[in-house]
PyMOL commands that place a pseudoatom at each C-alpha (Angstrom):
pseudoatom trace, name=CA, resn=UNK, resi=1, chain=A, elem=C, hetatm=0, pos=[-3.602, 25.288, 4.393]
pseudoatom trace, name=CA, resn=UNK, resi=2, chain=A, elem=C, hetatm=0, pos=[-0.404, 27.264, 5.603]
pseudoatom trace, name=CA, resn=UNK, resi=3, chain=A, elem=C, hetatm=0, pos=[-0.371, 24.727, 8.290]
pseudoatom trace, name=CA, resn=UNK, resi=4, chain=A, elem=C, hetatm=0, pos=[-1.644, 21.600, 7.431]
pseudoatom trace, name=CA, resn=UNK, resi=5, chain=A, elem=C, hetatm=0, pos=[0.815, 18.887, 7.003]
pseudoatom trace, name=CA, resn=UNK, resi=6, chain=A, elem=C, hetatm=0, pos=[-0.925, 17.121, 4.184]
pseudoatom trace, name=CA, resn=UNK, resi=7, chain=A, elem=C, hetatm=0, pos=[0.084, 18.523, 0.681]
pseudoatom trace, name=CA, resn=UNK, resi=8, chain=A, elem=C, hetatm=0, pos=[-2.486, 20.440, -1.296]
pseudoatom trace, name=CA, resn=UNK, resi=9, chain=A, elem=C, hetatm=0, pos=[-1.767, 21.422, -4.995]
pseudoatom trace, name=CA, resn=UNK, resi=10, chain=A, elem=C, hetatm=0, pos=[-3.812, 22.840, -7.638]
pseudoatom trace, name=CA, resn=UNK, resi=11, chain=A, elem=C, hetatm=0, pos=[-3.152, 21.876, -11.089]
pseudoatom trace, name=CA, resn=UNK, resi=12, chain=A, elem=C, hetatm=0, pos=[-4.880, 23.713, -14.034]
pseudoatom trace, name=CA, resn=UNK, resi=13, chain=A, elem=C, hetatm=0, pos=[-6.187, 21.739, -17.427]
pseudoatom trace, name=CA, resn=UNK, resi=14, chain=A, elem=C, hetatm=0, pos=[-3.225, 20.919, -18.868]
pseudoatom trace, name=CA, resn=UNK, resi=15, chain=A, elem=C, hetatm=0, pos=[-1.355, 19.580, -15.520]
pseudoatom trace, name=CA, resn=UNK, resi=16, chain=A, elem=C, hetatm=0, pos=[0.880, 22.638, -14.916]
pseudoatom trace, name=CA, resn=UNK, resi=17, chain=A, elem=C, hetatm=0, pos=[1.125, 23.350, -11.028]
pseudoatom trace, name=CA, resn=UNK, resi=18, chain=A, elem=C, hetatm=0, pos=[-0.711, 26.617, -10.044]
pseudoatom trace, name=CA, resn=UNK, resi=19, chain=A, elem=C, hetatm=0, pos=[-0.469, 26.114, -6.563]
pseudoatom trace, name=CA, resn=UNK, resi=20, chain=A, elem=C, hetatm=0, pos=[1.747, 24.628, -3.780]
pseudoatom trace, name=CA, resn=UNK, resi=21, chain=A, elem=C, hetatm=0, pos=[1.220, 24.831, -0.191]
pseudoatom trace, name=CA, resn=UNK, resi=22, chain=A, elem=C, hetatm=0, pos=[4.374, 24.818, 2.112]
pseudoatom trace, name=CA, resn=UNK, resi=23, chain=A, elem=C, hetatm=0, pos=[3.988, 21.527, 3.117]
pseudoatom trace, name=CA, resn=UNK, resi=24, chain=A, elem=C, hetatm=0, pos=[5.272, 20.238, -0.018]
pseudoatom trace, name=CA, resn=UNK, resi=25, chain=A, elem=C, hetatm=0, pos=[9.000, 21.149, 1.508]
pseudoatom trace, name=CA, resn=UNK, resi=26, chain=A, elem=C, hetatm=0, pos=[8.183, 18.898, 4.118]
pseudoatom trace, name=CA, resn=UNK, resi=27, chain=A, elem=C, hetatm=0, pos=[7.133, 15.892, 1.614]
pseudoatom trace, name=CA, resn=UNK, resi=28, chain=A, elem=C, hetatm=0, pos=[9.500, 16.779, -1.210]
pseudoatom trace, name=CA, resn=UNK, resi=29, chain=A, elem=C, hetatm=0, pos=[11.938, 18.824, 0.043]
pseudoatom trace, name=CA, resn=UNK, resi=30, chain=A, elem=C, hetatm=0, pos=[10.996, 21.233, -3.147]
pseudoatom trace, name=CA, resn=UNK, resi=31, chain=A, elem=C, hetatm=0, pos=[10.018, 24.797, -2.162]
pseudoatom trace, name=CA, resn=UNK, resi=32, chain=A, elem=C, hetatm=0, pos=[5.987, 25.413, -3.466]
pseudoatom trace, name=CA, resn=UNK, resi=33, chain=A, elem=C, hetatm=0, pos=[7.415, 28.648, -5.548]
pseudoatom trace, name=CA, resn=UNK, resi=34, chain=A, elem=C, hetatm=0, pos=[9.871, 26.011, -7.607]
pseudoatom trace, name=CA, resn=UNK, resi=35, chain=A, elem=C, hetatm=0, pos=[6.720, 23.710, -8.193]
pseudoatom trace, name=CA, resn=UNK, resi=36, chain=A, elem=C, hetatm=0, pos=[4.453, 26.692, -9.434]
pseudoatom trace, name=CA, resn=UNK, resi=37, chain=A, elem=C, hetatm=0, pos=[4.910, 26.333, -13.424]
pseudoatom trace, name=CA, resn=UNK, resi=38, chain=A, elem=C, hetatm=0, pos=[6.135, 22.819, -13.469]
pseudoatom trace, name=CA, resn=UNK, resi=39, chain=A, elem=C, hetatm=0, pos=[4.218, 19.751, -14.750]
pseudoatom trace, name=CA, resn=UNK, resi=40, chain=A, elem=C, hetatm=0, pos=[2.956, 17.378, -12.302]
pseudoatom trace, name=CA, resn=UNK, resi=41, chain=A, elem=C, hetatm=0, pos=[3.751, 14.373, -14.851]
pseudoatom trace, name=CA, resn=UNK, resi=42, chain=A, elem=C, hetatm=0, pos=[7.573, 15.501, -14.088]
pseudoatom trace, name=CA, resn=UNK, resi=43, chain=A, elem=C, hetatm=0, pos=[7.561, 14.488, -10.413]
pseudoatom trace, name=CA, resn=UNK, resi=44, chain=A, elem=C, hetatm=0, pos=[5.749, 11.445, -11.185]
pseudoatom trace, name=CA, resn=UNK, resi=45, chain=A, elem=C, hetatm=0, pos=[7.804, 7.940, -11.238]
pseudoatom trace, name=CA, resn=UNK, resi=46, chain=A, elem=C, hetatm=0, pos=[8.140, 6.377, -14.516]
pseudoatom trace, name=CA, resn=UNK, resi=47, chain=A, elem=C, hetatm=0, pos=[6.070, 3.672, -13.079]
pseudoatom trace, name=CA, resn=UNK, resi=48, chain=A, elem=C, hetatm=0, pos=[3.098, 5.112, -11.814]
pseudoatom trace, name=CA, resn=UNK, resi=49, chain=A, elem=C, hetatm=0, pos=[2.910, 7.439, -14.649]
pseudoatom trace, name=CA, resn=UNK, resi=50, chain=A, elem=C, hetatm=0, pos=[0.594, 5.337, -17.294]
pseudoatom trace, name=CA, resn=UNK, resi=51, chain=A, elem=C, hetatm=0, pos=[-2.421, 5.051, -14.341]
pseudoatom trace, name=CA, resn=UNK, resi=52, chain=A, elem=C, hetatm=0, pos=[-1.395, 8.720, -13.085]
pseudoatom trace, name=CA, resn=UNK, resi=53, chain=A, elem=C, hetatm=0, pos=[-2.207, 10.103, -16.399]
pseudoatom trace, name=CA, resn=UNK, resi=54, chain=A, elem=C, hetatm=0, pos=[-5.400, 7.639, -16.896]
pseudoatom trace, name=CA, resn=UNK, resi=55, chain=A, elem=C, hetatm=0, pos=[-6.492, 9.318, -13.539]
pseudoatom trace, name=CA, resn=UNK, resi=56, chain=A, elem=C, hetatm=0, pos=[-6.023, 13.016, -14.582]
pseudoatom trace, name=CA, resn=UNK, resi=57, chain=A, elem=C, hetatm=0, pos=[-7.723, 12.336, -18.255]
pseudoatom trace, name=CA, resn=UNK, resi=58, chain=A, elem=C, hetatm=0, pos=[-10.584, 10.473, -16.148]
pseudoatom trace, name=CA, resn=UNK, resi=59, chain=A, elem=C, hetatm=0, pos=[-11.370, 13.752, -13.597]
pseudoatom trace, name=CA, resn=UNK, resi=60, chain=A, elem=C, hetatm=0, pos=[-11.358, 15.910, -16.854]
pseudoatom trace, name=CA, resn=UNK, resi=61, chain=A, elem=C, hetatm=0, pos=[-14.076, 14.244, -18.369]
pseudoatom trace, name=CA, resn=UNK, resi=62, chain=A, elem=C, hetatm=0, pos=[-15.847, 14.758, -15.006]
pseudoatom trace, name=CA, resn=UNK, resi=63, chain=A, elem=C, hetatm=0, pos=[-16.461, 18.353, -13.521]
pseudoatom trace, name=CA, resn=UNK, resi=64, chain=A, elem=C, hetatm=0, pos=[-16.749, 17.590, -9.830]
pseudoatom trace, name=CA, resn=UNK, resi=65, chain=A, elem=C, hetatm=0, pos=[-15.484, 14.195, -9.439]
pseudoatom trace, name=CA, resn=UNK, resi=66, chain=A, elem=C, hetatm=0, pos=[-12.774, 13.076, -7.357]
pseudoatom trace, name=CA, resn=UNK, resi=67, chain=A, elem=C, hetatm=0, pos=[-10.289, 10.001, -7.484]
pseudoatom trace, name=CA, resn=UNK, resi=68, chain=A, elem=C, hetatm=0, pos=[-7.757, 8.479, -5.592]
pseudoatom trace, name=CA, resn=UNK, resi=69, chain=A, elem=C, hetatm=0, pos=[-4.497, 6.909, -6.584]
pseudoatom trace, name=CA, resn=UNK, resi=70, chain=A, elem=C, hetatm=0, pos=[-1.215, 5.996, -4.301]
pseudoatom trace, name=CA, resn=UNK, resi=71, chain=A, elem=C, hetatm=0, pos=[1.529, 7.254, -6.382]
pseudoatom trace, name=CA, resn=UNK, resi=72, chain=A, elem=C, hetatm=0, pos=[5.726, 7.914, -5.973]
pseudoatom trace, name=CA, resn=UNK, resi=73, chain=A, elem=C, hetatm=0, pos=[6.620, 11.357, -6.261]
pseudoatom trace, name=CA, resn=UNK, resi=74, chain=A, elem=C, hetatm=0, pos=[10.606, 12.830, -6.628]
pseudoatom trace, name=CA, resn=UNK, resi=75, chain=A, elem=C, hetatm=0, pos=[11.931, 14.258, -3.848]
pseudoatom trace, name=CA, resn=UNK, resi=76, chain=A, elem=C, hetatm=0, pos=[14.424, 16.878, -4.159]
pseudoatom trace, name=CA, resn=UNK, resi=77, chain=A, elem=C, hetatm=0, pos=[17.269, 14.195, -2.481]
pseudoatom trace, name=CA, resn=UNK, resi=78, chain=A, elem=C, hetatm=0, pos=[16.587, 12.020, -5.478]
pseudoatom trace, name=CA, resn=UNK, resi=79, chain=A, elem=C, hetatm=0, pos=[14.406, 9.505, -3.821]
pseudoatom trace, name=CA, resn=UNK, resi=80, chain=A, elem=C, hetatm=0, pos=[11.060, 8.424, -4.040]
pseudoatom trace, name=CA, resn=UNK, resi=81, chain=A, elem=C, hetatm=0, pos=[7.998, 9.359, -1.857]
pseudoatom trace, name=CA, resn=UNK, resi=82, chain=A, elem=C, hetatm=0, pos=[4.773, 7.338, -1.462]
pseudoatom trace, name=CA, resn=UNK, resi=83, chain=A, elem=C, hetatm=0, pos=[1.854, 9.693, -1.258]
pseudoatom trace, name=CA, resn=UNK, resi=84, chain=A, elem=C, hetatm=0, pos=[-2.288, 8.963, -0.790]
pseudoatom trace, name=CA, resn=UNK, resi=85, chain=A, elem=C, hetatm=0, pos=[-3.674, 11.275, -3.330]
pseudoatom trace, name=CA, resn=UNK, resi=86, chain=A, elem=C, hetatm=0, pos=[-7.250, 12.756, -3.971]
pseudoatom trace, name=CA, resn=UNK, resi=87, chain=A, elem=C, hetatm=0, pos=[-7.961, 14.509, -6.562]
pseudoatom trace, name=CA, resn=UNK, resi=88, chain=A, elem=C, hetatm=0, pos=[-11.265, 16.696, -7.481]
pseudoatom trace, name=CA, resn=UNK, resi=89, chain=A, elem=C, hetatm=0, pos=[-11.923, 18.170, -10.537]
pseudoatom trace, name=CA, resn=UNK, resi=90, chain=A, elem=C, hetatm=0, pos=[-12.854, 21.975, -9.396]
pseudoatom trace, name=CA, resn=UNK, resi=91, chain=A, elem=C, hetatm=0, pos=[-11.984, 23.565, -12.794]
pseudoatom trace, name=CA, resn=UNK, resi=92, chain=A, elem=C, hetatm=0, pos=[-15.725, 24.251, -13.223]
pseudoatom trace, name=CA, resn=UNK, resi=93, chain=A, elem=C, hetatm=0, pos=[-15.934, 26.203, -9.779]
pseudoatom trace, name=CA, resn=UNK, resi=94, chain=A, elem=C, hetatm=0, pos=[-14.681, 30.084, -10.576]
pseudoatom trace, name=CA, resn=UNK, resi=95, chain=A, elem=C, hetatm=0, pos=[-13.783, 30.048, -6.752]
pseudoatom trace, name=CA, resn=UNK, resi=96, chain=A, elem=C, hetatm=0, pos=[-11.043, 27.567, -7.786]
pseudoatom trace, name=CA, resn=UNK, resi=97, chain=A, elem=C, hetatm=0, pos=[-10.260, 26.823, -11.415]
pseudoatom trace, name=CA, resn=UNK, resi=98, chain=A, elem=C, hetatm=0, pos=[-8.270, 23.789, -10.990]
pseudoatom trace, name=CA, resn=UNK, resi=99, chain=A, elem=C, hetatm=0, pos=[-8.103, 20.280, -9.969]
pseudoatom trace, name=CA, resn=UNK, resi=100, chain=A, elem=C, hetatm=0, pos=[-7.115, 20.242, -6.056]
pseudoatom trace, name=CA, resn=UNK, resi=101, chain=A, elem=C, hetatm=0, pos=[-4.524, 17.554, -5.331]
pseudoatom trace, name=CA, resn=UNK, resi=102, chain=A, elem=C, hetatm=0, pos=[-4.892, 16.541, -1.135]
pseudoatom trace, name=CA, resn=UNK, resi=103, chain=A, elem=C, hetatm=0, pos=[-1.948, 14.550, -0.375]
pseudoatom trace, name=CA, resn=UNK, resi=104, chain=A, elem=C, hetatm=0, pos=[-0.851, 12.666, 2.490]
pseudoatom trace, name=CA, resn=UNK, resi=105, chain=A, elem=C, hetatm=0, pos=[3.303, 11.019, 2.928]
pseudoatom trace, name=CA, resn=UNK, resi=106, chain=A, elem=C, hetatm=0, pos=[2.699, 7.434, 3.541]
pseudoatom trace, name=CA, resn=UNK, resi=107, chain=A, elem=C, hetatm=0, pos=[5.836, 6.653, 2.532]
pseudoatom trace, name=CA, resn=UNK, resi=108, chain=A, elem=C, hetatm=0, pos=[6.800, 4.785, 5.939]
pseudoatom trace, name=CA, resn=UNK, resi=109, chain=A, elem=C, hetatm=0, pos=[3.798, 3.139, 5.896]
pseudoatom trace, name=CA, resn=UNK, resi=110, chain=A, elem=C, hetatm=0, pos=[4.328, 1.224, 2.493]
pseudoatom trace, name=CA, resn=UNK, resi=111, chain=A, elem=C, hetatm=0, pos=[8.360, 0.983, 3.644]
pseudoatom trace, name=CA, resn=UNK, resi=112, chain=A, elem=C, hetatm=0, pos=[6.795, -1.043, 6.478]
pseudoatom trace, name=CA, resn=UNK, resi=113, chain=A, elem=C, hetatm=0, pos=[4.114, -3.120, 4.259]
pseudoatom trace, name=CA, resn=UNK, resi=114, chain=A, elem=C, hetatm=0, pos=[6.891, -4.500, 2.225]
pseudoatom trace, name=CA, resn=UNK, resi=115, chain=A, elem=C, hetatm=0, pos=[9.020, -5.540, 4.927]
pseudoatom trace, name=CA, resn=UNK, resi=116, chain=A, elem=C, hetatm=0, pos=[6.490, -7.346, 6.564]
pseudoatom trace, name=CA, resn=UNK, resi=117, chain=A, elem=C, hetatm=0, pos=[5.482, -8.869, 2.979]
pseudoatom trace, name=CA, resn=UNK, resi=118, chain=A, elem=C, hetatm=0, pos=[9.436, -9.837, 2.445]
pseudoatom trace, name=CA, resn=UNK, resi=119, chain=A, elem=C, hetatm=0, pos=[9.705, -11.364, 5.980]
pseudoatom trace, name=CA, resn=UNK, resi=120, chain=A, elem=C, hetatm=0, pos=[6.374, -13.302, 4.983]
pseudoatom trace, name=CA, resn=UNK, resi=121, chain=A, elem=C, hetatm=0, pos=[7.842, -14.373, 1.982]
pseudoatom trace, name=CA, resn=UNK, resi=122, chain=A, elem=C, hetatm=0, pos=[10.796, -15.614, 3.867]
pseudoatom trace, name=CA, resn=UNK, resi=123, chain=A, elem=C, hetatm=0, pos=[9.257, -17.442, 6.020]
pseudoatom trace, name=CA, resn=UNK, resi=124, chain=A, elem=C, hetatm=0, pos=[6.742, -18.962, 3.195]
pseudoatom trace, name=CA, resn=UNK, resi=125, chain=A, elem=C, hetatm=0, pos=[10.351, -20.614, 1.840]
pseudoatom trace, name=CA, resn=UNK, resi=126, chain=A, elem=C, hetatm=0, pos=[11.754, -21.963, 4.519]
pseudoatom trace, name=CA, resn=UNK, resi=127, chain=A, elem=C, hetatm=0, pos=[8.480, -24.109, 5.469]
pseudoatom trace, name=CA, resn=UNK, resi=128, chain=A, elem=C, hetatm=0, pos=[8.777, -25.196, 2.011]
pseudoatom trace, name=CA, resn=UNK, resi=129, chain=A, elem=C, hetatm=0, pos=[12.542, -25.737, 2.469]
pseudoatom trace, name=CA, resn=UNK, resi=130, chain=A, elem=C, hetatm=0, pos=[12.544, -28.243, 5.468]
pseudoatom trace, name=CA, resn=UNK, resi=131, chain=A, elem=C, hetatm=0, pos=[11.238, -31.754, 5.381]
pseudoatom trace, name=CA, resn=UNK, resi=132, chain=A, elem=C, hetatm=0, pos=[9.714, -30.957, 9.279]
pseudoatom trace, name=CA, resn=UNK, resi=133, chain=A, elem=C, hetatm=0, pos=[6.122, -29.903, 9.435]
pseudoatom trace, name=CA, resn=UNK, resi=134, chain=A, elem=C, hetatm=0, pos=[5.858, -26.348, 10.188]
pseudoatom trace, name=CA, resn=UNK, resi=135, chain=A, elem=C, hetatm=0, pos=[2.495, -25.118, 11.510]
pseudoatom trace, name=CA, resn=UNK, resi=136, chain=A, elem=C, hetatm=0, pos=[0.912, -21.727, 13.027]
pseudoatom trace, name=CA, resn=UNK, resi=137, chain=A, elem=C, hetatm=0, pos=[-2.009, -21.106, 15.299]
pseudoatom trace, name=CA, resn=UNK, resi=138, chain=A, elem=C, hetatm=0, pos=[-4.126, -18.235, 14.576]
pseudoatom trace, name=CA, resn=UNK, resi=139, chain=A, elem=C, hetatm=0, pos=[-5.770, -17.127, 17.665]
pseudoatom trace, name=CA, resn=UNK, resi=140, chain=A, elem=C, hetatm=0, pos=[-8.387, -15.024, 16.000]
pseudoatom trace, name=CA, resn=UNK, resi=141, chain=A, elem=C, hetatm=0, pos=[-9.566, -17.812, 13.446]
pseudoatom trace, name=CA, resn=UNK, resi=142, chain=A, elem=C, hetatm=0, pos=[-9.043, -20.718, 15.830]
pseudoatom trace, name=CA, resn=UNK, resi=143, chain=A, elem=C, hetatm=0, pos=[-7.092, -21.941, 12.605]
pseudoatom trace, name=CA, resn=UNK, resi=144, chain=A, elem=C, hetatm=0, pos=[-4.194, -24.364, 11.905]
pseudoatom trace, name=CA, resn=UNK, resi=145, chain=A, elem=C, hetatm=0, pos=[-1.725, -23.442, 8.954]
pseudoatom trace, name=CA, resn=UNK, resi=146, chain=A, elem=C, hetatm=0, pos=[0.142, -26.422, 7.537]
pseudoatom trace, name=CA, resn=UNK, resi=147, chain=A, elem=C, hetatm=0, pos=[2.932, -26.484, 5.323]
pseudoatom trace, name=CA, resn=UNK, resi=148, chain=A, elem=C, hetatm=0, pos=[3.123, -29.201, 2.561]
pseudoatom trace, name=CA, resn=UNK, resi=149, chain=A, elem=C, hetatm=0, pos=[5.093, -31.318, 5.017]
pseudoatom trace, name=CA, resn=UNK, resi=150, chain=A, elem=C, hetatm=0, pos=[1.481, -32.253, 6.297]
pseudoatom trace, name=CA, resn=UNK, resi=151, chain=A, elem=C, hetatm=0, pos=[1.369, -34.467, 3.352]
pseudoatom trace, name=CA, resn=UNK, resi=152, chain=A, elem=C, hetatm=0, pos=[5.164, -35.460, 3.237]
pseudoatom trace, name=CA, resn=UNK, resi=153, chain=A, elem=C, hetatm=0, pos=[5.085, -37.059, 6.699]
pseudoatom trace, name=CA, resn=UNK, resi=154, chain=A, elem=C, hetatm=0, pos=[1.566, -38.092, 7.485]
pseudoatom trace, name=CA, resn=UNK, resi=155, chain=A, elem=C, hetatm=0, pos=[-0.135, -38.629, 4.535]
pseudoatom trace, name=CA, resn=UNK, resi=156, chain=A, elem=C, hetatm=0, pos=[-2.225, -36.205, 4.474]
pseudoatom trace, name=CA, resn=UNK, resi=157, chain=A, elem=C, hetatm=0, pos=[-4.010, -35.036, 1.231]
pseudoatom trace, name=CA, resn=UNK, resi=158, chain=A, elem=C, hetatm=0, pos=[-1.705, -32.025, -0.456]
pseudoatom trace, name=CA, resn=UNK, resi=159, chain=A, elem=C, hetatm=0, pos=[-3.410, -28.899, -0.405]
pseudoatom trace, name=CA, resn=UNK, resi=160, chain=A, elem=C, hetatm=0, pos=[-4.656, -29.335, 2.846]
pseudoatom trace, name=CA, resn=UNK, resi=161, chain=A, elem=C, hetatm=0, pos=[-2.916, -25.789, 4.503]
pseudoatom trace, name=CA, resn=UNK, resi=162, chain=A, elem=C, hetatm=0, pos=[-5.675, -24.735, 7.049]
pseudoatom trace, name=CA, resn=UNK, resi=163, chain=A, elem=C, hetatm=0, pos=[-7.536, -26.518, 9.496]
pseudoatom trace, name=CA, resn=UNK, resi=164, chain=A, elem=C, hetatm=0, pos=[-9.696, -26.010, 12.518]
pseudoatom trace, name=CA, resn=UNK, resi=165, chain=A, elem=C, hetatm=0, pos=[-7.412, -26.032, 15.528]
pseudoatom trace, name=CA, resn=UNK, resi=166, chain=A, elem=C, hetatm=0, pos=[-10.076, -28.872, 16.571]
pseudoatom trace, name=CA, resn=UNK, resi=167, chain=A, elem=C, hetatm=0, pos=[-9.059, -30.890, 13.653]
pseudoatom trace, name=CA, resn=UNK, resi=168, chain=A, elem=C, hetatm=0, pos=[-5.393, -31.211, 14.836]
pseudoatom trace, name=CA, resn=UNK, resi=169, chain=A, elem=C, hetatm=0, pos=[-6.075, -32.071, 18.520]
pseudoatom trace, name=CA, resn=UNK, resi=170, chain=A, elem=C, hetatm=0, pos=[-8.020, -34.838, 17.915]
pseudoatom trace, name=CA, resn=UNK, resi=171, chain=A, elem=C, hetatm=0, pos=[-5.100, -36.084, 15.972]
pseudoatom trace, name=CA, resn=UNK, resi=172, chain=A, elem=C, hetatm=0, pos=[-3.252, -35.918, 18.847]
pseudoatom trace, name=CA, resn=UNK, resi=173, chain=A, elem=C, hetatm=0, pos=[-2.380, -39.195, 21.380]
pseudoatom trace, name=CA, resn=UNK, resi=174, chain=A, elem=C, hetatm=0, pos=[-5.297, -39.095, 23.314]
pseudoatom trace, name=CA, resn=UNK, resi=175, chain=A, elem=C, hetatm=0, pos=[-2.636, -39.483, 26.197]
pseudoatom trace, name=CA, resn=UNK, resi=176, chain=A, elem=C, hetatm=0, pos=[-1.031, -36.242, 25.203]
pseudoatom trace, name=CA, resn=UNK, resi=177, chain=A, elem=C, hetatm=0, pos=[-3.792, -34.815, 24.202]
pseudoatom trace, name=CA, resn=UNK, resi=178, chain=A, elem=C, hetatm=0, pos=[-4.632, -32.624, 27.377]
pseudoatom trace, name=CA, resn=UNK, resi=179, chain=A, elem=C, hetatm=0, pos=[-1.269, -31.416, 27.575]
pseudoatom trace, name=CA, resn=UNK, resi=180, chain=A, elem=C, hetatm=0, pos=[-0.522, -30.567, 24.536]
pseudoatom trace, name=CA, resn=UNK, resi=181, chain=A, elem=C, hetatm=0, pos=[-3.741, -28.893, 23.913]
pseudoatom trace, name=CA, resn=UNK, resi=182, chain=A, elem=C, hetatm=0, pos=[-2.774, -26.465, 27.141]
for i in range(1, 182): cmd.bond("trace and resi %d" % i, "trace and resi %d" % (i + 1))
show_as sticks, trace
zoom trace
């Protein structure tokens, strides 16, 4: 636990940190001594705190159970950290005597997710922008993605996004066909 670079906290009943390994100045910039004493509700982000509390009242009512939940925590520079949590309710275990909180930074992770969502999104607009037919080939489906200029231009029913790559070659010239298709 000294070591790991996961976070692992131990909350008692009432959601009061008992525990903090020293990872958490890693993920929070917060030294584990400041968390001891502190509610866990008070690093939670407004947002995430409805379904955060749902989660803890849940494990209570179950002596053994465990749940996960990705959730924004505070960091001590004001921002905002994405974390994979799993919690297990060990209050019934005399070993322990709390729920365990194992949590991993994935904060990049989701940083990355919603860029590559916004770029998609971007790119989702301008097909619908431009009168020109816009397609893209996925290798791995041996699909055909249309935008609705597919209808616009040729007449093709609306709604009609994805097609077998087959299904658009033999629309093609059959005297282009060949090299087009290669």
């Amino acid at each position: 636990i000294e070591h790991a670079t996961d976070t692992i906290s131990l909350c008692d009943a009432d959601g009061y940190i008992t525990y903090a390994s020293p990872s958490h100045l890693a993920a929070l910039g917060i030294r584990p001594a400041e968390l001891l004493g502190m509610r866990l509700r008070d690093l939670v982000h407004p947002e995430d705190l409805g379904r955060t509390q749902l989660l803890f009242g849940a494990l209570l009512e179950q002596p053994g159970a465990s749940a996960a939940i990705d959730v924004r925590l505070r960091h001590r520079g004001g921002g905002w950290r994405w974390l994979d949590v799993v919690a297990t309710n060990l209050l019934g275990d005399p070993a322990v005597a709390a729920i365990v909180f194992n949590s991993r930074d994935v904060t990049d992770r989701r940083l990355a997710e919603a860029a590559v969502a916004e770029s998609a999104e971007r790119a989702r607009l301008v097909a619908r922008a431009t009168n020109d037919a816009v397609w893209d080939y996925h290798v791995g489906t041996g699909r055909v993605e249309w935008n609705d200029a597919l209808a616009t231009l040729w007449g093709y029913p609306e709604g009609l996004t994805q097609t077998p790559v087959a299904w658009w070659a033999e629309r093609l010239h059959p005297d282009d066909r060949a090299r087009v298709t290669a």
